[in-house]
C-alpha positions in Angstrom: 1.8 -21.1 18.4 0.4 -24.5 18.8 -3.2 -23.8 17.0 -2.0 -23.0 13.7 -4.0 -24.6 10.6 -1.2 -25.1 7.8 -2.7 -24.4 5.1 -2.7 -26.5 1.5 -0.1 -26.0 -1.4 -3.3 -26.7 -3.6 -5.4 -23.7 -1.9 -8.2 -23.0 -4.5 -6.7 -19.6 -4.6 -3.0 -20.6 -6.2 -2.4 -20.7 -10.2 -4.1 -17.2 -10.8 -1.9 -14.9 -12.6 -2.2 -11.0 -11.5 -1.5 -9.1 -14.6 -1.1 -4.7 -14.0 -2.7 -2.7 -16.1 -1.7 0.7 -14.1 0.4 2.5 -11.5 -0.3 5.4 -10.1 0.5 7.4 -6.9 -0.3 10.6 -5.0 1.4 12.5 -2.5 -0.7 12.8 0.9 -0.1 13.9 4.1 0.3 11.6 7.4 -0.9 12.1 10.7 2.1 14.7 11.7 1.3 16.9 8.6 4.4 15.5 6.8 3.7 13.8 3.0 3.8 10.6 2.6 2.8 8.3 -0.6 -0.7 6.8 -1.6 -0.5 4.1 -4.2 -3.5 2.5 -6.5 -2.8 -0.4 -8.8 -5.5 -1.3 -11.0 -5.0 -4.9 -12.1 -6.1 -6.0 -15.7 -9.4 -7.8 -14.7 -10.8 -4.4 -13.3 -9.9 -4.9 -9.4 -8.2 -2.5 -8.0 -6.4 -1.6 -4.6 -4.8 1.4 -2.7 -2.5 1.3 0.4 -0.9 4.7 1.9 2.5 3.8 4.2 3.3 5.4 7.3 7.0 7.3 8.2 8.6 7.4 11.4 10.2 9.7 13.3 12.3 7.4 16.0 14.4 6.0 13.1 16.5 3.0 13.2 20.1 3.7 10.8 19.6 0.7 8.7 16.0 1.4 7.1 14.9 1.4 4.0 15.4 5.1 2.8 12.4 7.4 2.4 13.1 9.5 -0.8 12.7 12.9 -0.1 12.3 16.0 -1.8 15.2 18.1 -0.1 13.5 21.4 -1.8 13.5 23.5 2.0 10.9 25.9 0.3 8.1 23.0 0.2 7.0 21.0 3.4 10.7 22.2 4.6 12.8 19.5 2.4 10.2 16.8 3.6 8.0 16.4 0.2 7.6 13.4 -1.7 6.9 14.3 -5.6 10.3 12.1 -6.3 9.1 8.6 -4.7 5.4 10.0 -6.3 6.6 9.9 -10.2 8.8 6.9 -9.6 5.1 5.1 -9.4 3.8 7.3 -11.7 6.3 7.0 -14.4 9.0 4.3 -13.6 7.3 1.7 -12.1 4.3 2.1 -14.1 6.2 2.1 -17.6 8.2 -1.2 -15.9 5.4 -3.5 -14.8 2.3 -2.7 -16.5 1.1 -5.3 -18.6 2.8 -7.8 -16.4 1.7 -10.5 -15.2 2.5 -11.4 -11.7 1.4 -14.9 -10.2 2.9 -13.9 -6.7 3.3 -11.6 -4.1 6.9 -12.6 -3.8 7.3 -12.3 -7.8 6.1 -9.0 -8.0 8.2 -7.4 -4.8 11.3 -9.2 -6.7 10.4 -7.5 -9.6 10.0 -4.0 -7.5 13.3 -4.9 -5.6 15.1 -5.4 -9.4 13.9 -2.2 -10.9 15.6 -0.5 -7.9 18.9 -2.5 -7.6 20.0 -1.0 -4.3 20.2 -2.5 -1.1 18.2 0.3 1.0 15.7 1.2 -1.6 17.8 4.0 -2.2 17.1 4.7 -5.9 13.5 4.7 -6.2 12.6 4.9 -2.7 11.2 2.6 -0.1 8.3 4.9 0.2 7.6 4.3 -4.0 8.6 0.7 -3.4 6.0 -0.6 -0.5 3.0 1.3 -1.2 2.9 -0.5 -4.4 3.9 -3.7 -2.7 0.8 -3.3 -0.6 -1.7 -2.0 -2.8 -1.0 -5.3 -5.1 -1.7 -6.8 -2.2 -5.0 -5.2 -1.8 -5.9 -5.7 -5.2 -4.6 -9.8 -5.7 -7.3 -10.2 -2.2 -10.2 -8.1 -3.9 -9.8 -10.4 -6.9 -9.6 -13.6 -5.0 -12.6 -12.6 -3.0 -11.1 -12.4 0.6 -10.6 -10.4 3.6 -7.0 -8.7 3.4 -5.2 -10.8 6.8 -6.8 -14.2 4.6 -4.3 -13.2 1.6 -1.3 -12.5 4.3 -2.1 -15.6 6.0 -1.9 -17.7 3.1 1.9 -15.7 2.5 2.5 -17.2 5.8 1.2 -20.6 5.0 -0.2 -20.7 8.1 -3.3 -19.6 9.4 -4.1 -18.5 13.4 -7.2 -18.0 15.0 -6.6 -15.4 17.3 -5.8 -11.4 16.9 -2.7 -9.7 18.3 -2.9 -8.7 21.6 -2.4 -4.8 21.9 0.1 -3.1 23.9 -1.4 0.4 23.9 0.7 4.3 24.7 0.0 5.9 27.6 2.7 8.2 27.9 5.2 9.3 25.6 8.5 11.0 25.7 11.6 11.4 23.8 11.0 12.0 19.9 7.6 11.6 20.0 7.2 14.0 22.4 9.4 16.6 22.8 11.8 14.8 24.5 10.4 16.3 28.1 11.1 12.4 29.4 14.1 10.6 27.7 11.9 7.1 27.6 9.9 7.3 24.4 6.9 5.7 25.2 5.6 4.0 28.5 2.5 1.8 27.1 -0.3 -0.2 29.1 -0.9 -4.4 28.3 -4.3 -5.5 28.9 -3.3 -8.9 30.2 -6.5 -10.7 31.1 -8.6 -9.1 28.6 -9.7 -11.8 26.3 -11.5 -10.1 23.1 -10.2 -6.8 21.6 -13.4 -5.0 22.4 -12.8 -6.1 26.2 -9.0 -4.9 25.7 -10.2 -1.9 24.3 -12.7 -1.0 27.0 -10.1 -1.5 30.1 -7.3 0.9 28.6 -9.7 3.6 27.5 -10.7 3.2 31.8 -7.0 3.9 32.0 -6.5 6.2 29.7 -9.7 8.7 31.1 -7.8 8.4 34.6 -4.3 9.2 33.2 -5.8 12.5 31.8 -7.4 13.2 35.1 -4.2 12.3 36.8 -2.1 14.9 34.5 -4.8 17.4 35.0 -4.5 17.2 38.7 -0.5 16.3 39.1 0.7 18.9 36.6 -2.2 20.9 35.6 -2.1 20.6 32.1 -4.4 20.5 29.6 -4.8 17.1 28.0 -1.5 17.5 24.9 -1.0 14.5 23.1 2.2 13.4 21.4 2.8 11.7 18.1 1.2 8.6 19.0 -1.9 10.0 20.8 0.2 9.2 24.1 -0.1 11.5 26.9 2.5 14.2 27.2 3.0 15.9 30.4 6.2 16.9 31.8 7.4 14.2 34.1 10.0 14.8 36.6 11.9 12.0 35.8 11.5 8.0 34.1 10.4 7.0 37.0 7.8 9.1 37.6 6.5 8.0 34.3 6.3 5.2 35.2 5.0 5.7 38.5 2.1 7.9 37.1 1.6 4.7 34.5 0.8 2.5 37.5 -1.4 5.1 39.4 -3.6 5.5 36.3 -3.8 1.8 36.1 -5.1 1.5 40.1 -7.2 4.1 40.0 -9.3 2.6 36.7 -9.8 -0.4 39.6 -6.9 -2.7 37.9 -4.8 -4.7 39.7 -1.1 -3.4 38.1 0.6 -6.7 37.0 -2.3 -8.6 37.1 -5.1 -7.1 35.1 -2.9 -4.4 33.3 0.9 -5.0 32.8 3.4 -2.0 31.2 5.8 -2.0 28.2 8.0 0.5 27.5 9.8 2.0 24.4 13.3 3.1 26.0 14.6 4.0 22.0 18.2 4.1 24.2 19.7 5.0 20.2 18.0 8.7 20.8 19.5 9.7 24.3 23.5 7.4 23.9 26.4 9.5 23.0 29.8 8.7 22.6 30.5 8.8 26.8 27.4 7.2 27.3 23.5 7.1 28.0 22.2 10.2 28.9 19.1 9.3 31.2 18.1 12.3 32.7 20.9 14.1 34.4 23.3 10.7 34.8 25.1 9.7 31.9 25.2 5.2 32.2 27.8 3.2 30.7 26.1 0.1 29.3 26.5 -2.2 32.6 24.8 0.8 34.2 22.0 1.0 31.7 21.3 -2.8 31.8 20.9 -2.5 36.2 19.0 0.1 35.3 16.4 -1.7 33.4 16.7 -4.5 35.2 15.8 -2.1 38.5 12.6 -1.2 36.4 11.5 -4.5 35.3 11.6 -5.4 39.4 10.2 -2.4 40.4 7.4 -1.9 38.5 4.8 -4.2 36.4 7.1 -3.7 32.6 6.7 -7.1 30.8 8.2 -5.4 27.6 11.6 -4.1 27.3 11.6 -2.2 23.7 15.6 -0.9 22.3 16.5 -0.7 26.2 20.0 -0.4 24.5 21.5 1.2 21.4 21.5 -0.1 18.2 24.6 -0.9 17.7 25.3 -1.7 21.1 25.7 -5.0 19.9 28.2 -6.7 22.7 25.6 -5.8 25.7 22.4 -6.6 24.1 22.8 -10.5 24.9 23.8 -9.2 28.6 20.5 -7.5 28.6 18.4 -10.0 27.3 20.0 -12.7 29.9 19.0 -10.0 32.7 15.6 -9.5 31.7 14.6 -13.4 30.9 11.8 -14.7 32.7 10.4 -11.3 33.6 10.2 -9.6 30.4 10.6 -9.4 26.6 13.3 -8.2 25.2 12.1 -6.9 21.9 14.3 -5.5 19.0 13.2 -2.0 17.1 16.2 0.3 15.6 18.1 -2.5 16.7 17.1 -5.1 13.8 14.9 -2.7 11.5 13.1 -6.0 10.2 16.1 -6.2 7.9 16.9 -10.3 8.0 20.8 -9.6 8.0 20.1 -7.7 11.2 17.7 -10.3 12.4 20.2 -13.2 12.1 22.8 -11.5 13.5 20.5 -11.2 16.6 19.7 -14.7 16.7 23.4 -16.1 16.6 24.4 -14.2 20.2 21.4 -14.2 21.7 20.6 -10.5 21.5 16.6 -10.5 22.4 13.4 -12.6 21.9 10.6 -10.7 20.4 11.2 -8.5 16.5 9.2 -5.3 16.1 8.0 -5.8 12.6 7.8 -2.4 10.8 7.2 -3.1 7.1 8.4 0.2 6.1 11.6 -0.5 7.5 12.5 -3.2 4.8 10.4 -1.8 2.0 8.1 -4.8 0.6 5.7 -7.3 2.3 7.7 -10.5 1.3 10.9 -9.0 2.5 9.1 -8.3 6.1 7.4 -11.9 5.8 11.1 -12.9 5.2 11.6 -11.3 8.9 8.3 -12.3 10.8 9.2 -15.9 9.8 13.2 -15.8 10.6 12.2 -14.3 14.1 9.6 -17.2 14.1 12.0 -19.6 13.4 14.5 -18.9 16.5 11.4 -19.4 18.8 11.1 -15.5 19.1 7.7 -13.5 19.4 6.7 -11.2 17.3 4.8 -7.3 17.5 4.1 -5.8 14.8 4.1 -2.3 15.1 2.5 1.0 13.6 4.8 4.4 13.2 4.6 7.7 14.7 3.5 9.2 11.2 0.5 7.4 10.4 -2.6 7.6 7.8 -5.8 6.2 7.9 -4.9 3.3 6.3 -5.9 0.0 8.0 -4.0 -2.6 6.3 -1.8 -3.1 9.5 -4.9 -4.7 11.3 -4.9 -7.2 8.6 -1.2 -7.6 8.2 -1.1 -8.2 12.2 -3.7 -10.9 12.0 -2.8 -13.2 8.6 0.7 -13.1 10.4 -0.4 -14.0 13.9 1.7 -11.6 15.3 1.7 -11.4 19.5 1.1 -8.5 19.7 0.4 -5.2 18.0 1.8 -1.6 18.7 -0.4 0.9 16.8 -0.5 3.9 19.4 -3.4 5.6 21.9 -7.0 5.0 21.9 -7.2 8.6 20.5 -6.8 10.1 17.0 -8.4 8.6 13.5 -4.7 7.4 12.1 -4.9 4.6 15.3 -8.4 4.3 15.5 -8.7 2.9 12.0 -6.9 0.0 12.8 -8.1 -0.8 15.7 -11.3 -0.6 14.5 -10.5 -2.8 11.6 -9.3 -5.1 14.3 -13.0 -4.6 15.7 -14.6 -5.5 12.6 -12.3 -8.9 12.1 -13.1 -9.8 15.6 -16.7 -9.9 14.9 -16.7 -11.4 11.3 -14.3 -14.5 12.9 -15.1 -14.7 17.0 -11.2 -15.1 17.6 -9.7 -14.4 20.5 -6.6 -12.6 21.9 -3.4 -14.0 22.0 -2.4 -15.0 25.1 0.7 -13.1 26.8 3.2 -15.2 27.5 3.2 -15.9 31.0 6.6 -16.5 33.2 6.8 -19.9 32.1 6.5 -19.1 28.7 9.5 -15.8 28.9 11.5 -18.8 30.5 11.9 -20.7 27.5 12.7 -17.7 24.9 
């Protein structure tokens, strides 16, 4: 992005030391019932900060591992009282009385105490909630909004907010799998504020509900994500029932209101193939596929159209959809840098899905964001499927001008959090949306 302020190495907030007087965590529960981990650390100076972290449920196999329980008489193996006392006892025993003058310097410290390379011994799910409720606490002792601390991370700073790519429908694992594409979402392309963004998909959201009452006489079911669950026919029709709910809220499909979708490919290959429906695709077949859907219909956003380690056809894919749509990396690069690079050097796709939970700690993500950034690629950052009211994304999304942001529906407090978080920063600054990338712009990725 060209209106970037860089920000000085002498920024008034530099030199401070962040010294930990206590650890402590609790296990909560996320927005599928499932635990999850809520973190406090209370620095020295009497400033304190708390950060719960989401799970996921369409999983990429190189994450960051979520310690869990395994006891299949409590929350059916799923608890987290293991990652809980790792913050309660190890990493609180470790790092209190520290003194930390970095966000980088404490993460290497969490990253240390654990000494594997997935987070495997304490738990990525012990590991970033205490990443980010440092975070929280170093900005509430500095006396900033939370996406100021990030941006200066970044070194950069960015006027603008993430534009949101919003889910409509949803399928595959966050939905029953009644549809084998996980999530068919809706872009709000000219909108230029995210209230105005905000008010043209809830239009297109009210119609998509009266659309599935009508087509398949359902009551309105919503999946993980708050996305619209009814039980399409076929892909297609998804997508065909995405672009009927976008014309009858009076938007021009393509114009006004543009699709993405989440294929998660990973969830529906098997060894003889891609199981899309009742065909089963090799991967030439999958990539025509896409490629039919990108012509067909308004998709500017082509999410894991492949598997993840589907590695020789990705750059074929992303050379097919140039120009027309993004190719954007999920399970595929699991915002681990290794992965990342990998993707770079042949070509694989254009645009990283951050997830910070994938990787474990916020510098290890910013090490991500900023190797995508680096090979000219965009960048979403993305919510998960199991979320909490938490609204630290908002901020994250902002202080690293990410392109766009992925947080869910218009429906259900875990997304509504954020975007209303995104609300409140849109009135405390006046910045606008990021622009999409028009053709031009997918031409030179």
């Amino acid at each position: 992005m060209n209106n970037e302020d860089h920000m000085s190495s002498a920024a008034p907030h530099t030199g401070q030391m962040f010294r930990i007087q206590r650890l402590s965590a609790l296990e909560i529960l996320d927005s599928r019932g499932r635990p999850t981990v809520q973190a406090t650390c209370l620095l020295a100076d009497g400033c304190d900060g708390t950060a719960s972290i989401p799970s996921g449920a369409s999983t990429g196999a190189a994450e960051a591992l979520e310690l869990r329980d395994g006891d299949p008489r409590r929350f059916r193996g799923l608890g987290c009282r293991q990652a809980v006392a790792h913050v309660n006892d190890t990493l609180d025993r470790a790092l209190s009385g520290q003194a930390f003058p970095t966000q980088a310097a404490l993460d290497q410290a969490l990253r240390q105490l654990d000494g594997t390379a997935n987070k495997a011994r304490l738990g990525a799910n012990a590991i970033l909630p205490v990443s980010l409720a440092f975070a929280r606490a170093a900005s509430r002792r500095q006396g900033r909004p939370l996406h100021d601390y990030f941006a200066e991370l970044r070194g950069t700073r960015s006027p603008t907010l993430p534009r949101p790519a919003i889910n409509l429908f949803s399928g595959g694992k966050h939905a029953g799998s009644q549809s084998p594409l996980q999530d068919v979402l809706v872009v709000p392309v000219t909108a230029r504020t995210m209230a105005e963004a905000l008010a043209m998909i809830f239009e297109v959201y009210q119609c998509a509900a009266e659309l599935c009452a009508k087509q398949y006489g359902m009551r309105l079911l919503r999946a993980d994500e708050g996305g619209l669950a009814p039980p399409f026919a076929s892909a297609g029709a998804m997508l065909d029932d995405a672009v009927a709910a976008i014309r009858a809220a009076g938007f021009k499909a393509g114009e006004d209101v543009s699709l993405a979708v989440d294929v998660a490919a990973t969830h529906f290959h098997q060894r003889d193939g891609y199981h899309l429906g009742p065909r089963v695709l090799d991967s030439h077949q999958m990539i025509d596929q896409l490629e039919r859907w990108v012509e067909r219909y308004p998709v500017v956003s082509v999410e894991d159209g492949l598997a993840e380690e589907d590695w020789e056809y990705w750059p074929r894919l992303r050379a097919r959809l140039a120009g027309r749509a993004l190719t954007v990396g999920d399970d595929l690069l699991c915002t681990n840098p290794a992965r990342i690079s990998r993707a770079i050097q042949i070509g694989a796709a254009d645009t990283l899905l951050l997830k910070v939970n994938q990787i474990g700690t916020v510098t290890e993500a910013l090490e991500a964001c900023q190797l995508a950034r680096s090979a000219g690629w965009r960048v979403t950052i993305s919510a998960r499927s199991g979320e909490t009211e938490d609204d630290w994304l908002a901020d994250l999304a902002v202080g690293w001008a990410g392109d766009q942001i992925k947080i869910g529906s218009i429906t259900q407090s875990e997304r509504l959090s954020k975007y209303n978080r995104l609300l409140e920063i849109q009135a405390a600054t006046g910045w606008p949306l990021v622009p999409w990338p028009g053709r031009a712009k997918l031409d030179e990725l």
